[in-house]
Residue frames as qw, qx, qy, qz and C-alpha x, y, z in Angstrom:
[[0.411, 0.282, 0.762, -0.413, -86.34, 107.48, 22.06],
 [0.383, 0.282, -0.423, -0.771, -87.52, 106.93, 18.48],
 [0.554, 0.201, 0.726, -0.354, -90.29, 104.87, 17.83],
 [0.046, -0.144, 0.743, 0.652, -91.45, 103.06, 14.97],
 [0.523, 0.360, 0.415, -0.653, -95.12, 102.95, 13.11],
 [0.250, 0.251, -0.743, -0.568, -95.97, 100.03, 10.94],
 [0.895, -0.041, 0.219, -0.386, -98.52, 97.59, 10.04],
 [0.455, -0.245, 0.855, 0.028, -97.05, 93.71, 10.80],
 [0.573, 0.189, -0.720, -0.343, -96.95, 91.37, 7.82],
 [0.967, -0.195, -0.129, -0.106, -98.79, 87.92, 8.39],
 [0.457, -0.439, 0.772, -0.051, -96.97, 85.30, 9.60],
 [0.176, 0.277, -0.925, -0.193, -95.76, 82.64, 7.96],
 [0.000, 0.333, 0.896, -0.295, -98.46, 79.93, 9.97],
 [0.363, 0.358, 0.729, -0.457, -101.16, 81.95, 8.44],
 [0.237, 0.373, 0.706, 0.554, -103.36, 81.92, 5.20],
 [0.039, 0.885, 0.461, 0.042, -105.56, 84.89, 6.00],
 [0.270, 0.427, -0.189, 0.842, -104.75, 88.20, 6.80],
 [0.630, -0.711, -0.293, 0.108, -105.80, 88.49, 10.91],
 [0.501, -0.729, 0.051, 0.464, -104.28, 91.09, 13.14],
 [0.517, 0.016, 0.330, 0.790, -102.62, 92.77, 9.82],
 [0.073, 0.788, 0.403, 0.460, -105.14, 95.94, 9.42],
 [0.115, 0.913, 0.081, 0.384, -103.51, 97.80, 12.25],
 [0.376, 0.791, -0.295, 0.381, -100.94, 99.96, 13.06],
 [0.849, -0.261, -0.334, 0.317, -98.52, 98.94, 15.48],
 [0.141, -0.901, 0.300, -0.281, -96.40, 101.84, 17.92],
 [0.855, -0.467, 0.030, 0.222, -93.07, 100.40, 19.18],
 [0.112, -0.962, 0.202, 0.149, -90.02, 101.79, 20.19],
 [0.848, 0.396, -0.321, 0.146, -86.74, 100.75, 18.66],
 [0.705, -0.361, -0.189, 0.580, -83.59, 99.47, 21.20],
 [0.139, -0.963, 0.137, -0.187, -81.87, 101.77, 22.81],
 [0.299, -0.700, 0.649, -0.008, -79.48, 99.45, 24.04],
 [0.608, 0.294, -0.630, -0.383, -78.24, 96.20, 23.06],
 [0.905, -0.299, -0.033, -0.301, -79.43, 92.77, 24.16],
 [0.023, -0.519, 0.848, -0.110, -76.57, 90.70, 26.46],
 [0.832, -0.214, -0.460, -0.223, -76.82, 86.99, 26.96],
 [0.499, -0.736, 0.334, -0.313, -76.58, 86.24, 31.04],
 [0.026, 0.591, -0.803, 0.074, -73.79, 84.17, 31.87],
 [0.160, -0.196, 0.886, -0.389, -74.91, 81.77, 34.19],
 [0.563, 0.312, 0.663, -0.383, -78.17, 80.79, 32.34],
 [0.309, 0.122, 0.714, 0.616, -77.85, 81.55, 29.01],
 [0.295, 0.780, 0.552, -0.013, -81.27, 83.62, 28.62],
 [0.248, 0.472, 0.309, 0.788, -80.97, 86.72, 26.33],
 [0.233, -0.621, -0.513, 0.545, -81.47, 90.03, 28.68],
 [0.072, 0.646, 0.319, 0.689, -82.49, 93.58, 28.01],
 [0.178, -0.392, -0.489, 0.758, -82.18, 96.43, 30.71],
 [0.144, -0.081, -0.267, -0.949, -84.06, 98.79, 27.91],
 [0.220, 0.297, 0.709, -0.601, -88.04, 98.86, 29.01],
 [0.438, 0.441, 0.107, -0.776, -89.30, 100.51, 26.63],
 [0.406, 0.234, -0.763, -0.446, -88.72, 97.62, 24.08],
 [0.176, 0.250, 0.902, -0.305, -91.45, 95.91, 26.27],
 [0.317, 0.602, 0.387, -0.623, -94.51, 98.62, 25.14],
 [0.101, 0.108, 0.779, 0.610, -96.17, 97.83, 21.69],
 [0.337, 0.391, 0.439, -0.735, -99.18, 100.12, 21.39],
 [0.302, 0.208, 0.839, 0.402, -101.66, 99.34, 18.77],
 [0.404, 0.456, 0.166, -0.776, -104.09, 101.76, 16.69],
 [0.617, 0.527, 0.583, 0.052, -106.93, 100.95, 13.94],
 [0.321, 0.931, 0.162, -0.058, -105.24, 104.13, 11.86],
 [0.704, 0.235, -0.137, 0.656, -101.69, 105.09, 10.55],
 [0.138, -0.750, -0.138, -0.632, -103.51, 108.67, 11.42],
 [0.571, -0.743, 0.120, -0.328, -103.86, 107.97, 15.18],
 [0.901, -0.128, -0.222, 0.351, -100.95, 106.52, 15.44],
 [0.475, 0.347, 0.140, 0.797, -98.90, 109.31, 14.29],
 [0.355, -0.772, -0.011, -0.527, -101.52, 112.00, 16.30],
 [0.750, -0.630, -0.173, -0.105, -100.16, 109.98, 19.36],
 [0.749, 0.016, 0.025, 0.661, -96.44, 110.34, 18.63],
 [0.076, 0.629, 0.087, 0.768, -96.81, 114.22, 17.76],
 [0.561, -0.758, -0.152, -0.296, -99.54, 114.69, 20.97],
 [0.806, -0.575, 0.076, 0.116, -96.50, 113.06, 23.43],
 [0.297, 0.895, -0.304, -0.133, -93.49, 114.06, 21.89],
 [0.745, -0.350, 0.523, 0.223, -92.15, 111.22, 20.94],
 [0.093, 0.631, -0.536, -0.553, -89.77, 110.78, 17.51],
 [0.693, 0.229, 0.683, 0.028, -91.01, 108.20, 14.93],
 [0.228, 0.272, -0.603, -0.715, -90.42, 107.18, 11.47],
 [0.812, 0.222, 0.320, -0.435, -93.52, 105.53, 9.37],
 [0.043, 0.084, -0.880, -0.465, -92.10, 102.40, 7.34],
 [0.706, 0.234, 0.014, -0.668, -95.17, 102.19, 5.03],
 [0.764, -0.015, 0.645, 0.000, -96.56, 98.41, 3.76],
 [0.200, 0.395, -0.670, -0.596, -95.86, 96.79, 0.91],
 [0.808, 0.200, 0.172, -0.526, -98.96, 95.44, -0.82],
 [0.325, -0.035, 0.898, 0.296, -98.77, 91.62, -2.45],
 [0.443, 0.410, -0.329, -0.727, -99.64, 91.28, -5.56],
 [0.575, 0.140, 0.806, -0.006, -101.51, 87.85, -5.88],
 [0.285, 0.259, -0.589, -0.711, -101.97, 86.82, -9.49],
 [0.705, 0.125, 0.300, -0.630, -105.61, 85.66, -10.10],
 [0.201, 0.183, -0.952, -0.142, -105.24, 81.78, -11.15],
 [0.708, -0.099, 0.296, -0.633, -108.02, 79.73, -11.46],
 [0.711, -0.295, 0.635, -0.066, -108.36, 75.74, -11.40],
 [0.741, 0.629, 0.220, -0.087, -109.43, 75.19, -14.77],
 [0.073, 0.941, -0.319, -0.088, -105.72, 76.71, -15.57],
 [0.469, -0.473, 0.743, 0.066, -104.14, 73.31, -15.30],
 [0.664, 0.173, 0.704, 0.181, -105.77, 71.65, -17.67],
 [0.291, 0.821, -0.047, -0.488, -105.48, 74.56, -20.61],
 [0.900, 0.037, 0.383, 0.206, -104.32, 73.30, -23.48],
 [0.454, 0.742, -0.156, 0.467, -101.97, 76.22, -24.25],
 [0.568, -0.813, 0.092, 0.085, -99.90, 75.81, -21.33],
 [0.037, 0.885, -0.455, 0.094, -96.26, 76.63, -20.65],
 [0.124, 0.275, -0.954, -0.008, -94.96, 73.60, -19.73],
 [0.545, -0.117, -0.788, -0.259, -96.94, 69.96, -20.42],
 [0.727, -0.330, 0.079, -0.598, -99.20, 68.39, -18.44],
 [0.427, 0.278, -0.850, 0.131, -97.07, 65.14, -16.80],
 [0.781, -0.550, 0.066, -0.288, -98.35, 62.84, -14.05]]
């Protein structure tokens, strides 16, 4: 029963940064997923990959894993580095490659 404590990268479908300030508690499989014969849906007998607990702190996350003895590793983020570009930057007339329309 090891559980895992990170904070979720955006998504792809957004331009902000919503629901990415905190920390996320969930437990990693325990078993693997089967697909059910006779319908085709993708099953799971493991429960505990249902429970995704959420804290505003890496701090209380990590007090709640310790407090309930449960086993967890922290996978820490990785910050983007956005490189400050402003509009005016297209029309510079020391650019890297020409200006074409």
């Amino acid at each position: 029963m090891t559980a895992r404590i990170y904070r979720p990268a955006k998504t792809a479908m957004q331009s902000g940064k919503a629901k990415t300030h905190e920390w996320v508690l969930e437990f990693e499989p325990e078993k693997a997923r089967s697909i059910d014969p006779i319908m085709g849906y993708t099953t799971s007998s493991d429960m505990k990959s249902q429970i995704r607990l959420r804290f505003e702190t890496r701090e209380a996350a990590v007090t709640y894993a310790t407090r309930n003895g449960i086993a967890f590793r922290v996978i820490e983020p990785k910050e983007s580095t956005r490189r400050k570009v402003a509009y005016s930057d297209n029309f510079r007339f020391d650019r890297r490659q020409p200006w074409t329309h």
